[in-house]
C-alpha positions as CSV (number, residue, x, y, z in Angstrom):
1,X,-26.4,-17.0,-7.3
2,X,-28.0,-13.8,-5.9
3,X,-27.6,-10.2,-7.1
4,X,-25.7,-9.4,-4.1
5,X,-23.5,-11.7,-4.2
6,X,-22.9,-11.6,-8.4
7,X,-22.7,-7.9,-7.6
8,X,-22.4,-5.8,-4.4
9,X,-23.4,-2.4,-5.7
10,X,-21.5,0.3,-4.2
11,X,-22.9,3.4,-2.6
12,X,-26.5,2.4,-3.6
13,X,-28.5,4.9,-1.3
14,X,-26.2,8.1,-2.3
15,X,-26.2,6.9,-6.1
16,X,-30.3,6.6,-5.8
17,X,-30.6,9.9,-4.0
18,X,-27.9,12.1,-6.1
19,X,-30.7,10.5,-8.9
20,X,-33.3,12.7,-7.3
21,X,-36.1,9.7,-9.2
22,X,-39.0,10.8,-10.3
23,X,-41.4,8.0,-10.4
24,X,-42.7,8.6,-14.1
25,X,-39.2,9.7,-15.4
26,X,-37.0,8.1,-17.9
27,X,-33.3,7.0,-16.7
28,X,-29.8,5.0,-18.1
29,X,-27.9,2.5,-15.9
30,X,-24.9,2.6,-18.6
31,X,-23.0,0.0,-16.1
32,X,-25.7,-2.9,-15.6
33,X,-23.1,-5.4,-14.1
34,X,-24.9,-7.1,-11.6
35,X,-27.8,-4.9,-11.9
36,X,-28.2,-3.9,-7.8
37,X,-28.1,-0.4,-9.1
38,X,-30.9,-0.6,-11.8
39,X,-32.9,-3.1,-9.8
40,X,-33.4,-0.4,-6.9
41,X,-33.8,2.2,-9.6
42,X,-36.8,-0.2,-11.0
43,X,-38.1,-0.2,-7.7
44,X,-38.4,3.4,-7.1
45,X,-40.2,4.2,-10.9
46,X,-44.0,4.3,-11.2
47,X,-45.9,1.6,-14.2
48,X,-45.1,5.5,-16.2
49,X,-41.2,4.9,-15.7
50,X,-38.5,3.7,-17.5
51,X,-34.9,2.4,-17.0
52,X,-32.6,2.0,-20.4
53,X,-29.3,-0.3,-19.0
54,X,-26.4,-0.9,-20.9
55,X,-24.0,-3.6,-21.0
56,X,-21.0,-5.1,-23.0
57,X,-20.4,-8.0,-21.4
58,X,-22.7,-11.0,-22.5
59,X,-22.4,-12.4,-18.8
60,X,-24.9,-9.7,-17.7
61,X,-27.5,-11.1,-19.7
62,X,-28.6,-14.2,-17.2
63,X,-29.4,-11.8,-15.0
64,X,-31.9,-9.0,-16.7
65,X,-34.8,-8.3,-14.9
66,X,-38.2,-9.7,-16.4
67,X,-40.2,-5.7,-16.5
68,X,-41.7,-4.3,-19.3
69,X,-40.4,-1.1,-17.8
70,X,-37.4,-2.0,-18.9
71,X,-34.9,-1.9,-21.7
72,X,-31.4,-3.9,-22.0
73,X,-28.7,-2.4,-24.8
74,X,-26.3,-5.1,-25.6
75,X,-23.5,-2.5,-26.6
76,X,-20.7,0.2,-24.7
77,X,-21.8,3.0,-23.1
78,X,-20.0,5.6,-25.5
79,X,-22.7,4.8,-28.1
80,X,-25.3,6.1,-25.6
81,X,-27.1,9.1,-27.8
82,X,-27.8,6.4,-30.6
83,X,-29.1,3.7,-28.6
84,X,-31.2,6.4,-26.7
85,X,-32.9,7.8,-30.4
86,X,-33.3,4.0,-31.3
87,X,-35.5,3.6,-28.2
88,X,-37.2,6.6,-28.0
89,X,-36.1,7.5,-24.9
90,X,-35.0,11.3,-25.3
91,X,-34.3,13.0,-23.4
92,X,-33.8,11.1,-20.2
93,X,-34.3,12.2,-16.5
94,X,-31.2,11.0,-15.2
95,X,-27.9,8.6,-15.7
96,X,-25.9,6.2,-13.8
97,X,-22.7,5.2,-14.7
98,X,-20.6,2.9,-12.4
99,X,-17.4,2.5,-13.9
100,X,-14.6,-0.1,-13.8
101,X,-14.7,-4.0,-13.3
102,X,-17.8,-5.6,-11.6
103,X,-16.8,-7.4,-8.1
104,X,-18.2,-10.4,-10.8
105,X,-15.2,-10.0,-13.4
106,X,-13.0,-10.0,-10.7
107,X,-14.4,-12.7,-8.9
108,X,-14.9,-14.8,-11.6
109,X,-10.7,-16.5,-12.1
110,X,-11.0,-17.6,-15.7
111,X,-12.2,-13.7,-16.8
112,X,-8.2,-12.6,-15.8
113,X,-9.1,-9.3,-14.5
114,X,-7.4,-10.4,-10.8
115,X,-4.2,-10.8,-10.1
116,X,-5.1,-13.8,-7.2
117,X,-5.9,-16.0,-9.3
118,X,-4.0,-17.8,-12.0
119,X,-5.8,-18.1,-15.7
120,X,-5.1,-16.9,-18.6
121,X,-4.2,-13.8,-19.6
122,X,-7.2,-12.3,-20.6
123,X,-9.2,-8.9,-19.7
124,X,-12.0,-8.3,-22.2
125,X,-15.0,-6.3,-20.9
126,X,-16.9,-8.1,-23.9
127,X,-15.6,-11.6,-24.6
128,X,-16.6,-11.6,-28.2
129,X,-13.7,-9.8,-29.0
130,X,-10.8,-11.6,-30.5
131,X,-8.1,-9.3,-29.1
132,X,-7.4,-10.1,-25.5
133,X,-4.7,-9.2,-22.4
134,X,-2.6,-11.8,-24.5
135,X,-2.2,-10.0,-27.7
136,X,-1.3,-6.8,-25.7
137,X,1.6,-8.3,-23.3
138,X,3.1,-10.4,-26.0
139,X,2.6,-8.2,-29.2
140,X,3.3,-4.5,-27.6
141,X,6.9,-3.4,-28.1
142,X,8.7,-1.9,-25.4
143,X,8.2,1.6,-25.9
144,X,4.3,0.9,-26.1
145,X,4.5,-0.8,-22.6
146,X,6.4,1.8,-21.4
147,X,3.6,5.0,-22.3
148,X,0.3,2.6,-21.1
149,X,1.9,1.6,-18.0
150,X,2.7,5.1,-17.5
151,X,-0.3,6.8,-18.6
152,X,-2.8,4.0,-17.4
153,X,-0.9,2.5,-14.8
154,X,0.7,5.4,-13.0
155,X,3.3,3.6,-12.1
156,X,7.0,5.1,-11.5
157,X,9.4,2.2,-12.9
158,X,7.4,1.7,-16.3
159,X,10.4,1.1,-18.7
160,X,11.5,-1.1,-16.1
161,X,8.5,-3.0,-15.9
162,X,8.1,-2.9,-20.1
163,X,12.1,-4.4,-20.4
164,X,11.0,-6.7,-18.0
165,X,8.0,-8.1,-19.8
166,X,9.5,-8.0,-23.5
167,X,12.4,-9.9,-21.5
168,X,10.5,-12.8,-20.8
169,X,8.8,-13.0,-23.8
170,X,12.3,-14.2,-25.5
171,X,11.9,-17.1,-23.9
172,X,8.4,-18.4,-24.2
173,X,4.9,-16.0,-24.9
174,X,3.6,-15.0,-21.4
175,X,0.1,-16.7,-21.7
176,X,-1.1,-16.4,-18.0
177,X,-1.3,-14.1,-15.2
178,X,1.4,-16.1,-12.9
179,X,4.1,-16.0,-15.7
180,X,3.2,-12.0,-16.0
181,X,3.6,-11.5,-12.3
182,X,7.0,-13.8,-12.3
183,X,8.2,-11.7,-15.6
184,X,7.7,-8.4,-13.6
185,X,8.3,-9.0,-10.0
186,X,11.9,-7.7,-10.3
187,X,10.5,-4.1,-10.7
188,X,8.5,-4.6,-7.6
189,X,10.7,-2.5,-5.4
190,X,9.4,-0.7,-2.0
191,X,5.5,-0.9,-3.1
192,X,3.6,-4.0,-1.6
193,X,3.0,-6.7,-4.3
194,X,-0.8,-5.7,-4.1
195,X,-0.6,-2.2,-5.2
196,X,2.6,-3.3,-8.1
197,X,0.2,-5.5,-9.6
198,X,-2.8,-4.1,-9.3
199,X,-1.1,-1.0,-11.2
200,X,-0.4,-3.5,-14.2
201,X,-3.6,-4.8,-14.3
202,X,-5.6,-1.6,-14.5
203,X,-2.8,-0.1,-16.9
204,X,-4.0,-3.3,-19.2
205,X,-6.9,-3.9,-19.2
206,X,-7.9,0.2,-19.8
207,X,-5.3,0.1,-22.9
208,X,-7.3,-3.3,-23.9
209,X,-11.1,-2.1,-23.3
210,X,-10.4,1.4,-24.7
211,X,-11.9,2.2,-21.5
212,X,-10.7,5.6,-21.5
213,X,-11.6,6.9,-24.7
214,X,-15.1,5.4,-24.1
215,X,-15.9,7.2,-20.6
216,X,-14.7,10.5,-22.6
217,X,-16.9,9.8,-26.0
218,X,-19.6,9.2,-22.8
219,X,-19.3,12.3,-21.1
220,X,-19.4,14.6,-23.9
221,X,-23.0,13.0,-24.8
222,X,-24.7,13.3,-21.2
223,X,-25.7,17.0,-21.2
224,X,-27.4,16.5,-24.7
225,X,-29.5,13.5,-23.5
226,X,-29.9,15.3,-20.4
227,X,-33.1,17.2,-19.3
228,X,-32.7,20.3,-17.6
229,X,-32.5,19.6,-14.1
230,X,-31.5,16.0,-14.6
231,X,-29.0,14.2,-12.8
232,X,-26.0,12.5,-14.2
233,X,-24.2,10.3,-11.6
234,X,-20.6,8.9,-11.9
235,X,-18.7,6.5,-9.5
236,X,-15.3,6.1,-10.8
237,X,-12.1,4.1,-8.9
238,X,-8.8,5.5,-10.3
239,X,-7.8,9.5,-10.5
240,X,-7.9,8.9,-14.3
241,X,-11.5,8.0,-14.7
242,X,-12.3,10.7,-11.3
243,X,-10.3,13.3,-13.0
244,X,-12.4,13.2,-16.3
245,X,-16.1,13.5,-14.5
246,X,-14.6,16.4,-11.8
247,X,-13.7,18.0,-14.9
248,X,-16.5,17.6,-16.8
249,X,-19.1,18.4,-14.2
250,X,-17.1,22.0,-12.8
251,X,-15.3,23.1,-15.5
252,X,-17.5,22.2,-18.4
253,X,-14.7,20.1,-20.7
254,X,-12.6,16.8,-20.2
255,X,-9.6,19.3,-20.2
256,X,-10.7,21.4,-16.6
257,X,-10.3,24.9,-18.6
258,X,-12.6,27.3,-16.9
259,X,-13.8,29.4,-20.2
260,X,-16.0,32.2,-19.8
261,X,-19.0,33.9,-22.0
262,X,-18.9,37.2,-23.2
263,X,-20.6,38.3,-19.7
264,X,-18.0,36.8,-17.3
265,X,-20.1,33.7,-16.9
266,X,-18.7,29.9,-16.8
267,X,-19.8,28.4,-19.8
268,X,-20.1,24.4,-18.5
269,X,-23.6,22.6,-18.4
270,X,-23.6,21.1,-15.1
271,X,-23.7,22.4,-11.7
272,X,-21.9,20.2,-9.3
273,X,-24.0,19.3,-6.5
274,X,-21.4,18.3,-4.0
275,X,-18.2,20.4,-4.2
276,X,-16.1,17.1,-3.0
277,X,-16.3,14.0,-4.4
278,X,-18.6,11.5,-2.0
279,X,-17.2,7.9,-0.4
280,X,-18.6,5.1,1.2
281,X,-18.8,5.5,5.1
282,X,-16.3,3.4,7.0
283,X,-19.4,0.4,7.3
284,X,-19.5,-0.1,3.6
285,X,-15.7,-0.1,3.4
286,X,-15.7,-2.7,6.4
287,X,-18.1,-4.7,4.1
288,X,-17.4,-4.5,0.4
289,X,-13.6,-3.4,0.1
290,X,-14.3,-2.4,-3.6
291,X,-16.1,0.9,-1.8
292,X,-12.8,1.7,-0.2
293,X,-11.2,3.4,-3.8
294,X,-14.4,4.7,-4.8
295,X,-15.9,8.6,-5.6
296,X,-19.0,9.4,-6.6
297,X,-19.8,12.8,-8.2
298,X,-23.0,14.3,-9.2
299,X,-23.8,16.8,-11.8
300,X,-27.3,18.5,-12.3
301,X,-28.0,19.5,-15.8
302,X,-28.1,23.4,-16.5
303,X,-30.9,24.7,-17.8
């Protein structure tokens, strides 16, 4: 299998040129996935240069690249400042962080991160975990349902959704993705059955991964690991994830307060270096639809 096709990277020439790479700097692919992103950042470093990727899911690890340039961190992102000490690597020039599900996970049926397939009810971003998709439809109570189907999901029927799934579950555990979609087609209404499902999914699978509370515990770390002047990149796919790096890179804070010093100056430490998020031109939509959702933001570190 080839990178492209295990992974198509997304906005590849704007994510290597909001990097600004300097040949003999030091810089974190925190998403490896397929690893189209860090092998064009590899390609671009001098024999000086480094690239630090990390990784949770142990189906990245076939394809690392064989260079002593660089470094592979079996673990989450939100534990980037200790994985960077470990290594030696602070501070760094510049980080990359392409968030979400590879087109990989989704491809791949058995992983149960699609709705178009049916498999079982699974989800984990690293499959050494016990706790899967499973454990969360058929263990959560209603009222939990309700709130991550809400929060995560953004859907506008979630207790109806949640009633539906706990429902179901009196007559049998829900144990793959085809039961779930027959438990909750009832709510489907007006929306077309792609977006309804696709809503559940990502409203699972974030509750399951924790994958909000890591891409926050991430953010707060980059402008410490940061150089001055370096570059921290973020391609995000939902308002949720979007929301948190438009925050973090204008207002200074996950919670898009503007405070102010003594002096009347913002205090945030990162200058945005687009004012509007950036999206893939109407060719890479044509090509890989997983562009079509996504923004890219770039923040340069203060100094």
């Amino acid at each position: 299998m080839t990178e492209q096709a295990y992974h198509l990277p997304v906005m590849l020439s704007e994510c290597l040129d909001g990097l600004a790479i300097n040949p003999n700097g030091t810089y974190v692919d925190v998403t490896f996935g397929g690893g189209g992103h860090s092998q064009a950042i590899l390609e671009r470093l001098g024999p000086n240069g480094r690239l630090i990727a990390f990784d949770q899911d142990p189906d990245v690890q076939a394809h690392l690249p064989q260079d002593e340039r660089f470094i592979f961190v079996d673990a989450n992102f939100r534990y980037l400042k200790r994985f960077l000490r470990l290594n030696g690597a602070l501070p760094v020039d510049g980080i990359l962080a392409d968030l979400g599900v590879s087109s990989h996970q989704f491809d791949e049926a058995e992983r149960g991160f699609s709705f178009r397939f049916d498999a079982q009810l699974d989800m984990r971003m690293d499959t050494r975990t016990e706790k899967s998709a499973w454990h969360l439809v058929n263990e959560y109570d209603e009222q939990q349902l309700k709130h991550i189907l809400r929060l995560y999901g953004e859907l506008t029927n979630p207790g109806r959704v949640a009633k539906l799934i706990v429902l179901a579950r009196t007559r049998g555990p829900l144990d793959t993705i085809e039961q779930l979609k027959q438990a909750v087609a009832p709510a489907m209404g007006a929306d077309k059955p792609a977006k309804f499902y696709a809503k559940i999914f990502q409203a699972i699978r974030i509750e399951l991964n924790e994958e909000m509370a890591a891409l926050e515990a991430f953010l707060l770390q980059c402008a410490e690991v940061l150089k001055p002047q370096g570059r921290l990149v973020v391609m995000s796919y939902h308002s949720l994830e979007d929301r948190l790096v438009k925050h973090l890179i204008k207002q200074g804070n996950l919670e898009g307060k503007i405070e102010k010093d003594f002096y009347g100056n913002d205090i945030r430490d990162f200058d945005p270096l687009n004012g509007r998020a950036i999206i893939a031109t109407e060719a890479e939509q044509a090509l890989n639809p997983r562009s079509r959702s996504a923004k890219l933001r770039i923040g340069v570190r203060r100094s």
